[in-house]
Each structure stands twice: as structure tokens, then as C-alpha cells.
Phi, psi and omega in degrees: 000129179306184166265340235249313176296336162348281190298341179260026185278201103284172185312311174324345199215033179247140158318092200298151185238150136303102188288343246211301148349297175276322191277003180250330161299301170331310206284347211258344162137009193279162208243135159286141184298152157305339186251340182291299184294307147329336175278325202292296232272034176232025183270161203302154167289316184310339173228045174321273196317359163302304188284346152296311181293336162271005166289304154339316183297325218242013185277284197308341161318289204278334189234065181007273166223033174249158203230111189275114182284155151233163189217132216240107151260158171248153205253322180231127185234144193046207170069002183280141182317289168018170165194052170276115190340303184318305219270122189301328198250024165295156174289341138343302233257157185233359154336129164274106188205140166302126184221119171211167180298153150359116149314148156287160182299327167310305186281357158282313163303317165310317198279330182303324184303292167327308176308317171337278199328300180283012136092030183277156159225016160242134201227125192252132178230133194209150179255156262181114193106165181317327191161138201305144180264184153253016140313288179293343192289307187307310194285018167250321185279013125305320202258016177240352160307292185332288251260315170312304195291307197295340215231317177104330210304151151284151171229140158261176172200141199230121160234353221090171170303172223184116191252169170355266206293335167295308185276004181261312196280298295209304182298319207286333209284327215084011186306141193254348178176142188269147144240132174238108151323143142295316138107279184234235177258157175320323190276331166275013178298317195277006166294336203240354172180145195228006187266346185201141190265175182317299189310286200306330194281336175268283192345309193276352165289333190267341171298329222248310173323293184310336202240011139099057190247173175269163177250119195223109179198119160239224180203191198230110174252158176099017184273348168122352182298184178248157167319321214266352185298317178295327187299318212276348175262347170260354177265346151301319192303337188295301207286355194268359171062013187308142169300307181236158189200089167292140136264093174288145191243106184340164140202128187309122153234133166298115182156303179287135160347282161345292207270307171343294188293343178038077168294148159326115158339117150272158158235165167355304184275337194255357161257356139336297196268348154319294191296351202253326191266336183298273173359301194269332170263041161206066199291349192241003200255137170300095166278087189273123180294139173220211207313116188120331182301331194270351183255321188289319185273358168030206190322332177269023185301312183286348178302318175325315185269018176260014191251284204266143183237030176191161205201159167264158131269107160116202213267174157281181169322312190234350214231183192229110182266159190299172173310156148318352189252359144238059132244328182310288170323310153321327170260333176279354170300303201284008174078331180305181193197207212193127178273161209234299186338000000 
């Protein structure tokens, strides 16, 4: 049987697992199954907190209890060709979202300052469109020598694709790492954007691979895909060896495609055991909870981080993430600890 006749089985008839078992094959090096991952995120809710505590194991192995911050400016917003469903600031989208050009460099500058502050160590600038002109290409290799000596920062940048000679440049500059999302599974990518395909979106990773950058690439669950689309977009991100790896949870904006088509609800428990198959097929991987945490996981948000070792402090791209002083709070109740070095 295939994953995809997998995914049409029902819950009823899916298989309880010793969890503490599979986490104990993961430590020992077995690469999750296509059928492992459908069962965790189709495991009974009774026995969630199991599967976070064997999730846990293969957390603390690699990052113990620390909790890595990132802090996100969008440095260009809307005006993109794209036409991706998801996206506020696509040519598609009929969103109320702030649209503007290029920052100037003082708010660029400004924004590293913040991240400082706010004990992040990663500080992501991301732009808006298909691919970085040369406008925006220039002004990230002026500002990101700066932003290293004065701040300390790793820094990523999200521009779009991206061929060979963009990503050499990027590297020369000191960019320490790219992020492209892949966004869901190959096969359900053209339900969500038709100007450009999955393959391009693996191409500039590997431009990005080649040219000796870390790789930051996930995915947006809650878009109308299947169980088995999410198992088959985190054992890609396993095989691409990706460094970092956000989980984004959708969240409707009036405008968009998406939110249009009104996809199934997620809930708490079920972007929980999202984060526990991200985890077990990328065990060694920076897992970060992003956009989206604060509305699908509710009261059950700190549960997150027994998955996810990294986090944004402060807002998203179009969206508003809680104040930083509950996220503070938050890690130090959970005992965890904000990494500083």
C-alpha cells in the first residue's frame, strides 16, 4: 500500500505505536518511515504527552534545553509577482497588509539592534518577490558585514529564488544562512502556487548548498493538504540535510486564496504531533515553531518546545506574534533557557 492510500485509511484503523521505542531507534541512527510519520501525526490524543516525551529525548540529545531566539524584519513587503495562494503579499491576495519598498538602511540597521536586545542570534531579513533585484541584493551585502561587527548576529535572508552567482554573493557577504521554504509536499505544491514549481524551490537550496550557506527551509501546514503530504514534506527536508527547519501553522487572512478555500481547522494537538514528526524525521535539525503558534497552539504553546529548540521573538511577516516578555516567560516556567553565547 502506498503513503498516499496510507492517508485515506481512517484514524480507526491506524496503528498505536510504542513511542519511547521509535525514539529509541531515531537515537540509534533508523531514518523514519513514511508509515512511522503518519502514524505519530494520527497518534490517539491519550497518548500525546507520551509522544512528546519521546520526542523530547531526540530534542535534548542534540540542543538540551536551550531555546535559540530569532528576531525577523520584513525589509520589503507586497508588490510580488508570485501567486501563491497562502501569501498576503502575493499578486493574488486582496489583503489589508502594509506595502512598501525597500527599507532604508537605518531600519534595517535598527532592526539588528533589536534583535540584539532581545537576546536573539539570528537576526532574518526578508524581502518580498520572486527574486532579489539588484537593488535589494546590494544593500543586504553592504549591511550585513556592519551588522556582524557591531551586533555579533548569524544572519539569514529569505529573497526567493536564487541561482548560483546570487548565492556566492550572499556567501562573500557573510550571510551565514538562506531560507526557502518548500512550503508543503511535492505533490500538492501546484494546489497552492502555479508561477513557479516545487523543483525550482529545491534548485535554489541546492545554489544555496553549493555555495557553502546553511539551508532554513520548511513548510505552512493547515493549507488543505493530507496527512500524508506533511509525513512527505518533513522526510524531504531529512533528505536535504536542511540546517534549520521553521514550522509555520496557516493563519487566515481575508483576501487570500487560502483562507478563501476555508481548509480544515487545525488544532493544538494536531500541529503538537506535527512538531513531534518534524522532530523524529529531522533529529538533529534547528526546529523552530514560527507563524502561526500563537493562535493554532493556544494554551498549549509551551508544550511546543519540547519538539521545537528555536523560536521568533516578536512579530512575523504580515502577522503579530505575542509580546517577547511571554516568550521570555514562557521558557523560563518550562525550565529551558534562552541561548546567549
Amino acid at each position: 500500500m502506498n503513503t498516499l492510500q496510507e492517508n485515506l485509511l481512517p484514524p480507526s484503523q491506524t496503528t498505536t505505536r510504542d513511542w519511547h521505542e521509535l525514539a529509541d531507534r531515531i537515537l540509534q541512527g533508523h531514518p523514519l518511515s513514511s508509515e512511522e510519520g503518519l502514524s505519530i501525526l494520527r497518534c490517539p490524543d491519550e497518548q500525546l504527552l507520551d509522544l512528546l516525551a519521546a520526542t523530547y529525548r531526540i530534542r535534548r540529545q542534540r540542543w538540551g534545553n536551550q531555546v535559540r531566539l530569532n528576531f525577523l524584519i520584513n525589509a520589503k513587503s507586497g508588490a510580488c509577482a508570485e501567486d501563491c495562494g497562502y501569501c498576503s503579499q502575493s499578486r493574488v491576495s486582496k489583503a489589508e497588509i502594509s506595502r512598501f519598498a525597500l527599507l532604508p538602511r537605518d531600519q534595517i540597521l535598527d532592526g539588528a539592534r533589536t534583535a540584539f536586545q532581545r537576546k536573539a542570534k539570528t537576526y532574518c531579513i526578508v524581502t518580498s518577490g520572486r527574486s532579489p533585484g539588484k537593488l535589494e541584493l546590494d544593500l543586504v551585502l553592504e549591511l550585513v558585514p556592519k551588522i556582524k561587527q557591531e551586533y555579533n548576529l548569524d544572519i539569514c535572508v529569505s529573497a526567493g529564488l536564487l541561482g548560483q552567482e546570487q548565492a556566492q554573493r550572499l556567501k562573500q557577504c557573510g550571510v551565514d544562512r538562506v531560507n526557502h521554504n518548500l512550503n508543503t509536499s511535492r505533490r500538492f505544491y501546484p494546489r497552492i502556487c502555479t508561477t513557479h514549481t516545487f523543483q525550482d524551490r529545491i534548485d535554489t537550496l541546492r545554489a544555496v548548498r553549493n555555495a557553502g550557506m546553511e539551508i532554513c527551509s520548511g513548510g505552512i501546514l493547515g493549507m488543505g493538504e493530507e496527512d500524508a503530504d506533511v509525513v512527505e514534506l518533513a522526510l524531504e527536508l531529512g533528505n536535504l540535510k536542511v540546517d534549520a527547519l521553521p514550522v509555520n501553522f496557516f493563519t487566515p487572512t481575508e483576501g487570500t486564496p487560502v483562507t478563501a478555500a476555508n481548509p480544515k481547522k487545525l488544532t493544538p494537538r494536531y500541529c503538537l504531533k506535527a512538531l513531534a514528526l518534524f522532530r523524529l524525521a529531522n533529529p538533529r535539525c534547528d526546529i523552530r515553531v514560527a507563524a502561526g503558534r500563537e493562535l493554532h497552539l493556544g494554551w498549549l504553546q509551551p508544550l511546543a518546545l519540547y519538539a521545537a529548540n528555536s523560536m521568533f521573538v516578536g512579530d512575523y511577516l504580515t502577522t503579530k506574534g505575542q509580546p517577547p516578555i511571554e516568550d521570555y516567560r514562557m521558557i523560563e516556567e518550562l525550565g529551558f533557557e534562552v541561548v546567549e553565547e
